[in-house]
N, C-alpha and C positions, 0 to 999 in steps of 0.2 A: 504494500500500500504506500502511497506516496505521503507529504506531507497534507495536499487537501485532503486528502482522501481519512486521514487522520483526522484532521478539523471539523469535515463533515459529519463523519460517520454517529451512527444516532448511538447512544450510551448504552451498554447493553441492558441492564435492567429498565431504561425507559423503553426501548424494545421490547422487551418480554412485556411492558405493562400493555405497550399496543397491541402485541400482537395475542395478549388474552381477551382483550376488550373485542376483535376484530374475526375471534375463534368462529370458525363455518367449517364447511366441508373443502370449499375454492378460493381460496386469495389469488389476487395478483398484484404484484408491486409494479405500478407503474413507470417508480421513479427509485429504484431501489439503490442508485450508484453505489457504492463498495460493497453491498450488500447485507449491512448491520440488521436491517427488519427482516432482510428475507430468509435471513437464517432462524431467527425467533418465529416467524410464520412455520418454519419447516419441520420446528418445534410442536406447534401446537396445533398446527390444519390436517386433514386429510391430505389437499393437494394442494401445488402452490406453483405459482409463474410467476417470473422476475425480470424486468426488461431493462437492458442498459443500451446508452448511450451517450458516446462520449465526445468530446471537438475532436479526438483522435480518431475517434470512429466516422465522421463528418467528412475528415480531411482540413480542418480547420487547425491552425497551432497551438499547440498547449502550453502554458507556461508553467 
């Protein structure tokens, strides 16, 4: 993980508290960049989808 991606990233027990709150059979993370929720959804969902995208991914520069 890089330095944003450290900044970003959602704190893991506030994760877990989303992803109890959000408990179903299907999640999908829309916005999941480094993937901190979509590991706690993987925790407590049946199934689960995570979709990333990045300026790298774009073709755009990253700093």
């Amino acid at each position: 993980m890089d330095r944003e991606g450290w900044y970003s990233v959602t704190p893991e027990n506030v994760a877990a508290q989303i992803a109890e709150r959000c408990r179903s059979g299907v999640v999908v993370d829309a916005f999941c960049g480094v993937g901190g929720n979509a590991i706690q959804f993987a925790f407590t969902c049946e199934r689960g989808a995570s979709c990333r995208s990045s300026r790298a991914d774009r073709g755009q520069p990253t700093h």
